[in-house]
N, C-alpha and C positions, 0 to 999 in steps of 0.2 A: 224713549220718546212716547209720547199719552199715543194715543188711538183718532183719530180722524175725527172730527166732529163732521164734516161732509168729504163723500166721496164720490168722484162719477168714472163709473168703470165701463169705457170700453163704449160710451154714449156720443149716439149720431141723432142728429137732428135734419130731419128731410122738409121742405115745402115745394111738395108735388117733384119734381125732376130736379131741383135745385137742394142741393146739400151745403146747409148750412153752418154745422160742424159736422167733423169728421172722426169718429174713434176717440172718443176724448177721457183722458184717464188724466184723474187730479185727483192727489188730499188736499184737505185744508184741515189745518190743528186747531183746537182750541186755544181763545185768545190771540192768535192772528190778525195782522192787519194785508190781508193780501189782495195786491189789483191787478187786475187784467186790463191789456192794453192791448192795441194793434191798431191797423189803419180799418177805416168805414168798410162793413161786409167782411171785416174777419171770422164773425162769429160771437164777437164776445157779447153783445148783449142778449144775443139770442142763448147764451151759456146761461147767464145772469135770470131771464125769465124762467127756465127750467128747475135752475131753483129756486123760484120763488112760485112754482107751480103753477106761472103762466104758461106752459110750454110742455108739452108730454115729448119725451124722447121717444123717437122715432126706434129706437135699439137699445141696449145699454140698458143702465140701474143707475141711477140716483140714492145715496143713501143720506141721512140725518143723521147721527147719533146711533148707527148702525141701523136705523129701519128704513126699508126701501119705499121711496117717495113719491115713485113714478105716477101714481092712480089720485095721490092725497092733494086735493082742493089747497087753493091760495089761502082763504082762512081757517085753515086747520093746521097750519106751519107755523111755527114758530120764526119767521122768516121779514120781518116788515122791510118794505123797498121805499128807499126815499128817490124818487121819479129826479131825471133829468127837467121835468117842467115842476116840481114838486107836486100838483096836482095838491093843492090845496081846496077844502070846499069856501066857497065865495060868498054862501048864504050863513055860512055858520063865521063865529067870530074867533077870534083868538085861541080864550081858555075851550072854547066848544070844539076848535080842530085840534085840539091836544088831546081834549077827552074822549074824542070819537070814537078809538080802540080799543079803549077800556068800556065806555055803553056797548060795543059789539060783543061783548067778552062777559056783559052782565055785571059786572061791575057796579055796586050801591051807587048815588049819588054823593055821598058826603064823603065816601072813598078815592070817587074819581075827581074830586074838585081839590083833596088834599095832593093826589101825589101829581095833579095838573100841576097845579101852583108851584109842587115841588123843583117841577122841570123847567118851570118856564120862571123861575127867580134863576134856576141852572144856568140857562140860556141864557139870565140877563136881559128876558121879553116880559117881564111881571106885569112892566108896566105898561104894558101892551095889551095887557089881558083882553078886555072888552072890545077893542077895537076888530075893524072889518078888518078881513086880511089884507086886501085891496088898498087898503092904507098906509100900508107899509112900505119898505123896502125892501130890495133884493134881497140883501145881507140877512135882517132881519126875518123876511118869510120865509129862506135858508133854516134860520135856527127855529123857526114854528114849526117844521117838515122834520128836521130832526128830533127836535121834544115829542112831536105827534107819535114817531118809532119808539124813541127810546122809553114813552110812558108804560109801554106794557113788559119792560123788564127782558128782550128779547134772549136770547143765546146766541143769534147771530146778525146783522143788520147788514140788508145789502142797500147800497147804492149805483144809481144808474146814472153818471156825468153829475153830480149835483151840484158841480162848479161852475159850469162851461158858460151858464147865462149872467155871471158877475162880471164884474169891474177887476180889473187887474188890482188893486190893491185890496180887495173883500174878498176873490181868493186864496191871498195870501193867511191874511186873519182866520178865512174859516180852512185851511188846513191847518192852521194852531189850535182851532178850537177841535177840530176835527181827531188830532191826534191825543191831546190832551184827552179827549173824551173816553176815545176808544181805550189809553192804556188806564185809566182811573177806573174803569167798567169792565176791564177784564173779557169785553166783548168781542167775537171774531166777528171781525169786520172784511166783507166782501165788496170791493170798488171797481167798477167799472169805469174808465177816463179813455179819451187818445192822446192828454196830456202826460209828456213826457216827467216832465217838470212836477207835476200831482203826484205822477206815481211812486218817482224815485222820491221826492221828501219825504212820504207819509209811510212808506208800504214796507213790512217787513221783507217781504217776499213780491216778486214781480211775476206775471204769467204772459208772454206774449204773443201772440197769436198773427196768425194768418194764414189765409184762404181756407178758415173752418180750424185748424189745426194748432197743436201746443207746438213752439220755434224754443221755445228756451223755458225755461221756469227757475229763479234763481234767486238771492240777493243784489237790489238796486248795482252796488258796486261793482260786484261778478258780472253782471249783465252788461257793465258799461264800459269795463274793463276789458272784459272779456266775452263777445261776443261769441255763439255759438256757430252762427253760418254767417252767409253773407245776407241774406234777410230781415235777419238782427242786425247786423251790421249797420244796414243800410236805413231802417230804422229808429235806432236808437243813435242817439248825439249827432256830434259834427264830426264820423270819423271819414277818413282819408283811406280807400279801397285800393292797392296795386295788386295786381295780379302778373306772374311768371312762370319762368319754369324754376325749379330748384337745379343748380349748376354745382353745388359740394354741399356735405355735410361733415363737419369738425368737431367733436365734442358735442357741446350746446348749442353748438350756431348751426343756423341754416344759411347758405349763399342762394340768392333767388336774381335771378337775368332777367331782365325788363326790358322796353322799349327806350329808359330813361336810362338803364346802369345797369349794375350788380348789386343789388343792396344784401343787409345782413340781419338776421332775425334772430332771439336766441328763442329756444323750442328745448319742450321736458320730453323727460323720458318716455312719458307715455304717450308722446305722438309720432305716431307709425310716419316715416318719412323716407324717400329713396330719392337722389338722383334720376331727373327727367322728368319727374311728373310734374303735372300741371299744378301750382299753389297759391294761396290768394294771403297776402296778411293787412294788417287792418290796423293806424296809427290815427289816435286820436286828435282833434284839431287841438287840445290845448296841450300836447305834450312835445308840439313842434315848434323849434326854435323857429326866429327869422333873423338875420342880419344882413350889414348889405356887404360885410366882406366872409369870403370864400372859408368856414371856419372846418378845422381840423376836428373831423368828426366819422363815424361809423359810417353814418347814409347823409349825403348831403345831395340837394338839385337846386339846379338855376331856374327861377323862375322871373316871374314879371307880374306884376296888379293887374288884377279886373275889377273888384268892386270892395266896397266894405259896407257890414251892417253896424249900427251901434243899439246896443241893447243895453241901456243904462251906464254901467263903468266897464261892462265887457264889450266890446268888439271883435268882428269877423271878417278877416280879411281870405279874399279870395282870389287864388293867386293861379298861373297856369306855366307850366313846365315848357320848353322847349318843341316837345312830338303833341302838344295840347291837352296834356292831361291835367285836368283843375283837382287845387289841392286848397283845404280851409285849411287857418291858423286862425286859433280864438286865443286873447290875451287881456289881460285889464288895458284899459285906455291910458291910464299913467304910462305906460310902456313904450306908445307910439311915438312919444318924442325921442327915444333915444334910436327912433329908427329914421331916414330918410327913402320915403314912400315915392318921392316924388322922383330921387333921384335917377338918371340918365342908365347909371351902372346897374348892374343884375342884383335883383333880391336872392336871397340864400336860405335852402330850408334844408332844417339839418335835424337829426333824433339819435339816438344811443339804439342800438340794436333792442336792449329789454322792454323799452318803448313800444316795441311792434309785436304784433298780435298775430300768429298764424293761427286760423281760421282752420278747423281740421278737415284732412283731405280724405 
């Protein structure tokens, strides 16, 4: 594997008695597209301005390309940040907020008006050139914020939410445009979202954070699959949390005693597991069956509706157990006809032991 193009080892970040990351040790590779997530006051953007040299760590090294960055000024990084508000300048026009970086940088005029043009025909904004930015659209000042970065030929590009203020369908588009960009550019791209849905399309690698701290670091997939604690857990998707005790171990399977049952987990080798202890596993809403007769299965429960969401052709039904424990099942909407929701008799939720996730104890 190449060598780290950024690394933070061991970096705490304090405001006066309030610690706002904690001990934080991360690589990022070259050509990466990795995002950081969590809930508001994790820490992550306060991760984010530290390397972009708004932010002096309180402890810890920041490095670059192996040189340590802790003391080195925002314009002396190689580092452009496309802002959550993009902060576009309002008095300059179009091709003028593209060139901006390049006039700071010295850059001739007839140099920076070629590779202006070059980015913003990229962007598909050419013809925008002249206009006020103010004129525009979301979508569109989106990609003026991005040309504006990527004119000075960066090594890394961070962003800070730069979706969060569109339209749900020009989210969509600009993480197409977004990913296309990054793998054509060979750019490591560092994103900041608390968008689930952002991070796992676009992101090589996921970082997830909370209360200052790294919870997981992984692949979208691993991450969602396989949650690390119950933090992630809780987190990430629509999963369905039971917690018991472990009552046998067989082989590969766990037996776990509940309030609801005994259900069954299967679990590898490398998880240290005994009889008695307390254990948490963790079943995704869309890996759970539902019908309304009693089906011959590993872990089944009787439950009853509470409510459903519809989110375009998927839907989330939210159902509750017998002792009141609420469990989703998310499924396409095609689906719901072959089910009777309404009906009098008990709904049925059923999963295959490999289905279920223990959460390591």
């Amino acid at each position: 594997m190449s060598q780290p193009i950024v690394q933070f080892l061991d970096v705490t970040k304090r405001f006066g008695d309030f610690v706002a990351v904690k001990n934080l040790n991360l690589d990022i590779y070259p050509g990466e597209f990795v995002a950081i997530m969590g809930p508001s006051g994790c820490g992550k953007t306060t991760t984010l301005r530290m390397l972009a040299g708004l932010e002096v760590p309180s402890d810890g090294d920041i490095f670059l390309d192996g040189e340590i960055m802790n003391e080195v000024s925002p314009h002396e990084r190689d580092t452009p940040l496309v802002w959550q508000s993009l902060a576009l300048f309002p008095f300059l026009n179009v091709r003028e907020n593209v060139e901006f970086g390049l006039k700071m940088r010295g850059i001739q005029a007839d140099e920076r008006c070629l590779r202006a043009a070059k980015w913003l025909e990229r962007m598909e904004i050419k013809a925008f050139s002249e206009r006020n930015v103010d004129s525009l659209s979301g979508g569109q000042r989106q990609r003026v914020a991005l040309a504006r970065a990527l004119v000075i030929e960066p090594k890394i590009l961070l962003l800070d939410e730069p979706l969060s203020a569109l339209d749900a369908h020009l989210v969509i588009r600009m993480q197409q445009v977004l990913t296309r960009l990054q793998r054509e550019l060979g750019i490591t791209f560092v994103y900041v979202t608390h968008s689930q849905s952002e991070a796992f399309a676009m992101a090589d690698r996921v970082v997830i954070m909370g209360d200052g701290e790294i919870a997981q670091v992984g692949r979208p997939r691993d991450i969602y699959r396989e949650p690390g604690n119950r933090f992630v857990a809780e987190f990430v998707g629509r999963n369905n949390i039971v917690t018991g005790k472990i009552e046998s171990v067989a082989q590969n399977t766990a037996a776990i005693s509940t309030s609801m049952g005994v259900f069954t987990v299967t679990v590898t080798e490398d998880q240290r597991i005994q009889v008695g202890i307390d254990a948490t596993f963790v079943i995704a809403a869309d890996l759970v069956r539902l019908t309304n007769t009693k089906p011959e299965a590993d872990n089944v429960i009787a439950c009853s509706l509470i409510s459903e969401e519809f989110v375009g052709s998927v839907v989330t039904l939210f159902l509750e157990s017998v002792d009141g424990h609420e469990f989703k099942v998310q499924l396409q909407e095609r689906y719901l006809a072959e089910i009777d929701l309404k009906s009098d008799g008990s709904l049925f939720l059923s999963w295959p032991s490999a289905s279920a996730h223990l959460l390591p104890v």
